[in-house]
C-alpha positions in Angstrom: 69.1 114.6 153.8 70.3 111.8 151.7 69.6 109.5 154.7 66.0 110.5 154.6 65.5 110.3 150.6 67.0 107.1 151.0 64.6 105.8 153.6 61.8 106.6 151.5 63.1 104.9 148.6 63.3 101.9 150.1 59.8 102.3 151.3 58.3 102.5 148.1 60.7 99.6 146.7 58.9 97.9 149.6 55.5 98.5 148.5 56.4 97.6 144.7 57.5 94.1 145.9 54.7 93.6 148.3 52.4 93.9 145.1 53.5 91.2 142.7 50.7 91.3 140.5 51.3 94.7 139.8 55.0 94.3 139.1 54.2 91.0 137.0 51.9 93.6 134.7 54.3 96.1 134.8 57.7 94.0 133.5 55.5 91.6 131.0 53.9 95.0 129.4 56.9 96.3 127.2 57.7 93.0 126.5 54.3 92.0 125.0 53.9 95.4 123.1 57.0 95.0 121.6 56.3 91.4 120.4 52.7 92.7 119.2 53.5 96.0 117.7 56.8 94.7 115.8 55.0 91.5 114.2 50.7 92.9 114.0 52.1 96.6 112.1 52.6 94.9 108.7 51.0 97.1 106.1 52.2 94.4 103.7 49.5 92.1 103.0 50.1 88.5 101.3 49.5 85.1 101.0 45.5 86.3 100.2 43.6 83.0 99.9 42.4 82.1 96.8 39.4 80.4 94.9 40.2 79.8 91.3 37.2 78.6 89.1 39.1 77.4 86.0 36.1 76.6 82.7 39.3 76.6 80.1 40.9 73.6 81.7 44.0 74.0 79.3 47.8 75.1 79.3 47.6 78.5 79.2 44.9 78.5 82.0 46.9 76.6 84.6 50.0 78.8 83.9 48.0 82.0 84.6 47.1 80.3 88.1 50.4 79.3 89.1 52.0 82.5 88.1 49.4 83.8 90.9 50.3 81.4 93.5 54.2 82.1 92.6 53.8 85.2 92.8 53.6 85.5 96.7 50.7 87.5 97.1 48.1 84.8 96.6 47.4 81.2 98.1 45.5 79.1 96.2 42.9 77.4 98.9 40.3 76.4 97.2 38.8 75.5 93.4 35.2 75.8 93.0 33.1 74.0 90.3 30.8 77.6 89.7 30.8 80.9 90.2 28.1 80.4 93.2 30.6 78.6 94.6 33.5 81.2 94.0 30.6 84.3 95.6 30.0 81.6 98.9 33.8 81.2 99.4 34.3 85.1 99.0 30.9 85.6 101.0 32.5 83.4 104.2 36.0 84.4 104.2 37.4 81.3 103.4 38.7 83.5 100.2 39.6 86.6 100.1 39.6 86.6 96.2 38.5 84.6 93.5 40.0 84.2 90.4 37.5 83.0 87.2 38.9 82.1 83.9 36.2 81.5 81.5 36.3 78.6 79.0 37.7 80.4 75.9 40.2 81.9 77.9 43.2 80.3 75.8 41.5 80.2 72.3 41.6 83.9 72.6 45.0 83.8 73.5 46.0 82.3 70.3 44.2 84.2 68.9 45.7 87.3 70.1 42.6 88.8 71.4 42.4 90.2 74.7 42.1 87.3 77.0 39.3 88.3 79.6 39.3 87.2 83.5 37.7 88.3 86.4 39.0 88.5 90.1 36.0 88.4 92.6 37.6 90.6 95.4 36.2 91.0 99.2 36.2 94.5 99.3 35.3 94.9 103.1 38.9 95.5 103.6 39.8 98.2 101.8 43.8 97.7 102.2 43.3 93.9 101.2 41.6 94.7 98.3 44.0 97.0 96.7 46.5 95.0 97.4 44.9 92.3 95.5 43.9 94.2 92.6 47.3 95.7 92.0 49.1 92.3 92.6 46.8 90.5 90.2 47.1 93.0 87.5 50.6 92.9 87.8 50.5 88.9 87.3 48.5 89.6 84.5 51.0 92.2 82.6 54.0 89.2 83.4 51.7 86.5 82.1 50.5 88.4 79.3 54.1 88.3 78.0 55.0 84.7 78.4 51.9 83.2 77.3 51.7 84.5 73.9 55.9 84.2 73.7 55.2 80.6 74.5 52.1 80.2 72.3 54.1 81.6 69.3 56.8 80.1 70.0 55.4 76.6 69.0 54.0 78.1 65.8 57.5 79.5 64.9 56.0 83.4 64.8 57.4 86.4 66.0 56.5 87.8 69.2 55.4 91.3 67.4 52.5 92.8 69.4 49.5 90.8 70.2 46.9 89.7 72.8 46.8 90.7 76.5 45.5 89.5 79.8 42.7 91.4 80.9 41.7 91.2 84.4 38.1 92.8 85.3 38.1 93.3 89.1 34.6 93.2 90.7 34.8 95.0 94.3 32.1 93.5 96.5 30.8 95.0 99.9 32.5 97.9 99.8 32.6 99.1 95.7 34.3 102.4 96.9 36.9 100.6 99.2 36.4 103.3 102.0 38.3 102.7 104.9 35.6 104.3 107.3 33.2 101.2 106.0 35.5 98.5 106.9 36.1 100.5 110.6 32.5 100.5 112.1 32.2 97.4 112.4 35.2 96.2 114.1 34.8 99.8 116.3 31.5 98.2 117.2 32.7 95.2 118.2 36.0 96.9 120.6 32.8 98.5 121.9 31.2 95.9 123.1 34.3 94.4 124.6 35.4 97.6 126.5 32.3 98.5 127.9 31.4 95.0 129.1 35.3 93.6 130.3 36.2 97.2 131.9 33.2 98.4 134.0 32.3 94.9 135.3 35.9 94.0 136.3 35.7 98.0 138.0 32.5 97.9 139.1 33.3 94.4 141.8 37.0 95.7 142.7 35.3 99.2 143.3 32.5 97.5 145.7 35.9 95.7 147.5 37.6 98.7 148.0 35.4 100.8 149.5 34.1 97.6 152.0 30.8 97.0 150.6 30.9 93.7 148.9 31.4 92.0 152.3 28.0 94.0 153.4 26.1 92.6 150.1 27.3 88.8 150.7 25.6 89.2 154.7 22.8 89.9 153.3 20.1 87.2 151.9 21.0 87.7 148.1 22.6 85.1 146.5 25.7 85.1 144.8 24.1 84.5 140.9 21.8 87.3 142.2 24.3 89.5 143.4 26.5 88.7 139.9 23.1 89.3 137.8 22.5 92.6 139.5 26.0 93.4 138.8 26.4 92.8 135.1 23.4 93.3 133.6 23.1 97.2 133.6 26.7 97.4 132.1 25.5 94.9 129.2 22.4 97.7 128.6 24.9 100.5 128.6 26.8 98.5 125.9 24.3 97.7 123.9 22.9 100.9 124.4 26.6 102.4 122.8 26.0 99.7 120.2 22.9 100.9 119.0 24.4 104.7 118.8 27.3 103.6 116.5 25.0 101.7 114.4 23.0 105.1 114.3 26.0 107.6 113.5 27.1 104.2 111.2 23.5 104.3 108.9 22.9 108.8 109.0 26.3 110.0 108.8 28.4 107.4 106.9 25.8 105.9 105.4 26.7 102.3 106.4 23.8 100.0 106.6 23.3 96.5 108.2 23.1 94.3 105.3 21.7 91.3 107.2 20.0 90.6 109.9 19.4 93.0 113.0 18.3 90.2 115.0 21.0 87.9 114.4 23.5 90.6 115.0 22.0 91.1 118.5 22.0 87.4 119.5 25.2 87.3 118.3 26.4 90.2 120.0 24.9 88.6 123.0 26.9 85.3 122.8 30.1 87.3 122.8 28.8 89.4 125.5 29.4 86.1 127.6 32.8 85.9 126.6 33.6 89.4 127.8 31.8 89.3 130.7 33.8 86.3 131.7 37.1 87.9 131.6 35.7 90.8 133.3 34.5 88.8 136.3 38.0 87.2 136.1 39.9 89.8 136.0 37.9 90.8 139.1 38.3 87.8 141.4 42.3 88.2 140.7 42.7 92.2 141.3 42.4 93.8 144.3 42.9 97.9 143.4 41.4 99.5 140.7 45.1 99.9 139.5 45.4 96.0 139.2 42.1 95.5 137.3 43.2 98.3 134.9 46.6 96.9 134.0 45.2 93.4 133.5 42.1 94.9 131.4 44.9 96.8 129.2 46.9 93.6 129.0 43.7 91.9 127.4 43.0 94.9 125.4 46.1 95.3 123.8 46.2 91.5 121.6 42.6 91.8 120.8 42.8 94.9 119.3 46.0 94.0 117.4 45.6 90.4 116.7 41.7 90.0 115.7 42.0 92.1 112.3 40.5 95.1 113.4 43.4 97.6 112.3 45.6 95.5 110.7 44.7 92.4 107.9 46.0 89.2 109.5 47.1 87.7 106.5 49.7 89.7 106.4 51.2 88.5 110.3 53.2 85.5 110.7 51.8 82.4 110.8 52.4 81.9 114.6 50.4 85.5 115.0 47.8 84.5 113.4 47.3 81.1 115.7 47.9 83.4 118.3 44.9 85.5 117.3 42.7 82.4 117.1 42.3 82.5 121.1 40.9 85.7 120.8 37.4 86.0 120.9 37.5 89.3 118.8 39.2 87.5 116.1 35.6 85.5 115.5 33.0 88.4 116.2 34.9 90.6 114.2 33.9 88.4 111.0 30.6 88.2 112.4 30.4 91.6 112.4 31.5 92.1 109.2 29.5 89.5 107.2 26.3 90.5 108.8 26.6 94.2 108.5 29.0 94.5 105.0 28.2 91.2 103.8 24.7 90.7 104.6 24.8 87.0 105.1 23.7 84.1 107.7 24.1 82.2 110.3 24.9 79.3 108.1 27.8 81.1 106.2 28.9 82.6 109.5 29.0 79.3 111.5 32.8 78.7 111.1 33.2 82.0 113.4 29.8 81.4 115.8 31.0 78.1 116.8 34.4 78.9 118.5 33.2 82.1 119.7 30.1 80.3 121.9 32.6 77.3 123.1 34.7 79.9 124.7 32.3 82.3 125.8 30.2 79.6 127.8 33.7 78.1 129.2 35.2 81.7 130.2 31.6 82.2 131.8 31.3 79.7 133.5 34.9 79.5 134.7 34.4 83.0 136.1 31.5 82.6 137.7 32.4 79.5 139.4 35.6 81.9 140.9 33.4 84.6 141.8 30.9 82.6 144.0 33.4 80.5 145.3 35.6 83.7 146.2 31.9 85.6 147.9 31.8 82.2 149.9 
């Protein structure tokens, strides 16, 4: 009996080494998913870049912006000259908050009247956005203290009660912070990439299975035909899925498109070519079903955990985050959301459109240079 289990052991430790690819995916797996899930879950989010617009100019003004930097949760990126400025920094993402001290900001201070700011916050992510409101008015309550101990100091007066910080949060995008709002567009987007990448990379290992991509090369299609004929219902059926979220998004959550529906289509098209490529690629390099599963997860699995669809990516280590750079999720998913939540252009959104057509046209092309070659 033992001989017997034995024999068939060996058998199928025969068949796992005959199939490298397979036990490639199989050994890097854990390995990845405990590099990604250990460093991507952080529910702690900091270093938030920051826009100051400073009118005072004095003392007490620069001391309120460097107990924000010191304080961890912010990075100062950026100061603007107007509040326009402060709303287009917030608008592209180059800030995720912006901090504006009006001009009489420390005359009220000495004062001892309540010393108004205002923090611009992008509330499209909801979890960012509390974050920064909490964080700031804690900076604020710390300031508060040691700006009018200092200020009376120099006038030899006692520190008995006196004026305050104020901090007036204005929440824009998302006013409610609702979670749900900052999900459909990024669900949108993993749409579009799991429709496209996983039934083109099935549908040509399917046809390779079963014999009858050999029979469609014989015959007097061409190979961009063949590839055309081949892709282009599975990018109908996803933008077909597209359109339904957007529906279920606008009647039953009440989240509208903001900007343009136009632009949101051609740009969903342009990363349509980056999906597609690593589809086709992952279908010149698989031959099972099995194989083109494994390496369709092992693609899945970063992008949704390194673009910022779940979790903010200013809160992952720095090396994460340049990680998540080659990801073409990373890019739409700002597209996504500053067309949809944002309402705004191409011209605001061209620090995201940029990389995302370079490596969707490269990835294409790459791929489709494999697959005809490999049909030859």
């Amino acid at each position: 009996m033992l001989s017997r289990i034995s024999s068939i052991i060996r058998k199928e430790f025969i068949h796992v080494l005959r199939d490298p690819r397979t036990l490639a995916i199989v050994l890097a797996m854990p390995a990845l998913q405990l590099v990604l899930f250990g460093y991507a879950i952080n529910t702690v989010v900091d270093h938030l870049p920051v826009i100051v617009l400073d009118e005072a100019g004095d003392a007490r003004s620069r001391a309120f912006v460097a107990a924000f930097e010191n304080s961890g949760y912010f990075d100062l990126r950026d100061v603007a000259s107007s509040r326009e400025e402060v709303r287009q920094a917030v608008d592209s993402g180059r800030a995720k908050v912006g901090l504006v001290i009006p001009a009489d900001f420390g005359l009220q201070v000495l004062r001892r009247e309540p010393a108004m700011a205002q923090l611009v916050v992008d509330g499209s992510d909801p979890n960012v956005a509390q974050t920064a409101i909490f964080a700031a008015g804690m900076v604020a309550q710390v300031q508060s203290a040691d700006t009018l101990a200092n200020a009376l100091a120099r006038q030899g007066l006692a520190t008995s009660g006196g004026a305050t910080i104020e901090l007036r949060p204005v929440v824009l995008y998302n006013p409610s912070m609702l979670s749900v709002t900052f999900m459909i567009p990024g669900l949108i987007g993993l749409i579009l990439q799991f429709q496209t990448l996983i039934l083109t990379a099935f549908a040509i290992v399917r046809e390779r299975e079963k014999g009858t991509l050999e029979q469609l090369v014989v015959t007097p299609i061409k190979p961009w035909e063949l590839m055309a004929g081949k892709l282009l219902p599975y990018v109908a059926t996803a933008f077909l899925a597209v359109a339904v979220a957007l529906g279920v998004g606008r009647f039953w959550f009440g989240v509208e498109v903001q900007g343009s529906l136009l632009l949101l289509v051609a740009l969903s098209t342009l990363f349509l070519l980056s999906s597609l490529g690593v589809g086709l690629l992952i279908s010149t390099v698989s031959q099972t079903q099995t194989q083109a599963m494994q390496l369709a997860l092992f693609v899945m699995l970063p992008s949704v955990l390194l673009s910022g669809f779940m979790f903010p990516r200013e809160g992952m280590p720095w090396i994460i985050q340049q990680v998540g750079l080659a990801i073409p999720l990373t890019y739409f998913l700002q597209i996504l959301r500053g067309i949809i939540l944002k309402g705004v252009g191409v011209e605001v959104l061209f620090g995201n459109v940029l990389p995302l057509a370079m490596f969707g046209v490269v990835v294409f092309a790459l791929s489709a240079t494999r697959f005809n070659k490999r049909l030859g």
